[in-house]
N, C-alpha and C positions, 0 to 999 in steps of 0.2 A: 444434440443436447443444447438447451438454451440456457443463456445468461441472463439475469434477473442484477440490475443494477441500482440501488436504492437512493444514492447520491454519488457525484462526480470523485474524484479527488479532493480531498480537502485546500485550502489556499499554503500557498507556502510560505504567507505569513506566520504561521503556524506549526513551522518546522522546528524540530529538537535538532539538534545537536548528536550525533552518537554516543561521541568521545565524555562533555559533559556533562548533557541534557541539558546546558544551555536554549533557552529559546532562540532563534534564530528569528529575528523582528526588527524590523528598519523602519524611522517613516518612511509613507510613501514619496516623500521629494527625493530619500538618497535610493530609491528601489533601482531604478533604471542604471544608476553606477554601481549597486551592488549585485542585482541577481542578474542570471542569465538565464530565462524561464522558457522552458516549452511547453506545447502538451504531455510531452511524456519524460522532463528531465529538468531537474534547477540545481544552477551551482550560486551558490551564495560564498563572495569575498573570494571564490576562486577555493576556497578548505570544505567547504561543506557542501556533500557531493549525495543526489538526491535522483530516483526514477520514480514513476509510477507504474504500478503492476495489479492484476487483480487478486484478491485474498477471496477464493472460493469455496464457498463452505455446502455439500451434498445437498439438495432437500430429498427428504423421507421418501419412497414410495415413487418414485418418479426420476426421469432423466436430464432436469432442470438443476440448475446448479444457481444459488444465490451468492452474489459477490458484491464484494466492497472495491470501490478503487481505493487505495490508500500510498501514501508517499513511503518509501524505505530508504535509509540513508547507505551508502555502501562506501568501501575503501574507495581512496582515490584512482587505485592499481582496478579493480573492477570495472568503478565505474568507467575509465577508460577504455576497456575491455570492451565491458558492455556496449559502447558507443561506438568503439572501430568496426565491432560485427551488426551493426545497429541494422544497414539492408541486405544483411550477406543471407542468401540460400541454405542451408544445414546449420545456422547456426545453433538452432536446436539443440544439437547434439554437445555444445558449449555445458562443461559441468556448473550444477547452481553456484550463487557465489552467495558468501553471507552479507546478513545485513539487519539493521535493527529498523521495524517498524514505526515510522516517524509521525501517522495520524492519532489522533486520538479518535477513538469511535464511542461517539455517547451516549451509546445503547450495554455497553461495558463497561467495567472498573478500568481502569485508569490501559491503552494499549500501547502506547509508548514505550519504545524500548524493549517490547517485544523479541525474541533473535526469532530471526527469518533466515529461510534459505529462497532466492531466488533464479526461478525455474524459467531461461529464455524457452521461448517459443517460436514457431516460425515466424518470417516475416510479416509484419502487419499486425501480430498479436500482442499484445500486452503481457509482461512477466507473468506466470504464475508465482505469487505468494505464498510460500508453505510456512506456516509459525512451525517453533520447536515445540515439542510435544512436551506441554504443562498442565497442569489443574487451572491454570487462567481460563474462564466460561468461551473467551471467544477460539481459543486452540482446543479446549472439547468439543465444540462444535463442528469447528471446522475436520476433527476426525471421526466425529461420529454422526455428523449431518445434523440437519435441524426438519421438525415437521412443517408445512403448508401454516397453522398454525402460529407457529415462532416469526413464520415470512410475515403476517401480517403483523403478530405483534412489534417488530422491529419497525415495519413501515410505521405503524402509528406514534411509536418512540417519533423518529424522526421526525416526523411532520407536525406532532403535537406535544412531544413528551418534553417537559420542562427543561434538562439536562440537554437538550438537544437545539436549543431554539437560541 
């Protein structure tokens, strides 16, 4: 199966907040005392506690899988979790933990705050993102797949669609 990735993770200047939907947004001179960034994790002030994972949604007809990276904010008790098993062999078998989707995707009404459940993978892999099953367009999709069609219209969202730029 391939992965179809359309943009990185979003910046996490751009983080919510779980608890408030506070924007979580520093200038960049206090960044360096406030966030603790990696490729794959930001904790902001030490309270707001953030992974990256992919949110894969089927394409139609085929064994390609189109994904978003997106940010999830998770309990502090998780995220800790998440990170002691971070290079460990079976962690896989680790139950999802919840968590609210922290990007916004602006090929969608509004994603934030989303509820997620996130799916460790083996090592080296990146969360699976499963949203809760709602009438929101981007958790229809992602359980009913999108066509070849859709993939491109989302690419041209992004690269040209006003909302996106």
């Amino acid at each position: 199966m391939s992965v179809m990735r359309p943009v990185p993770p979003g910046n996490p200047d751009a983080l919510r907040d779980a608890g408030s939907g506070e924007l979580v947004h520093y200038p960049e001179s206090e960044r360096a005392a406030r966030y603790q960034l990696s490729s794959d994790q930001c904790v902001i002030d030490g309270r707001h506690f953030f992974i990256v994972g992919n949110l894969e949604i089927p394409v139609l007809g085929s064994d390609q899988t189109f994904s978003w990276g997106v940010w999830v904010s998770l309990s502090e008790e998780n995220f800790a979790r998440a990170s002691k098993l971070g290079h460990t062999p079976g962690r896989e078998a680790e139950p999802p933990y919840f968590g609210w989707l922290s990007s916004s995707l602006c090929v969608y009404p509004e994603t934030v705050h989303l509820k997620t459940r996130v799916h460790t993978r083996p090592v080296g892999v990146r969360p699976l993102i499963e949203l809760e099953p709602t009438q929101h367009p981007l958790s229809v999709e992602q359980r009913n797949g999108i066509t070849w069609q859709r993939v491109q219209e989302i690419a041209e969202l992004v690269l040209h669609g006003p909302s996106c730029q």
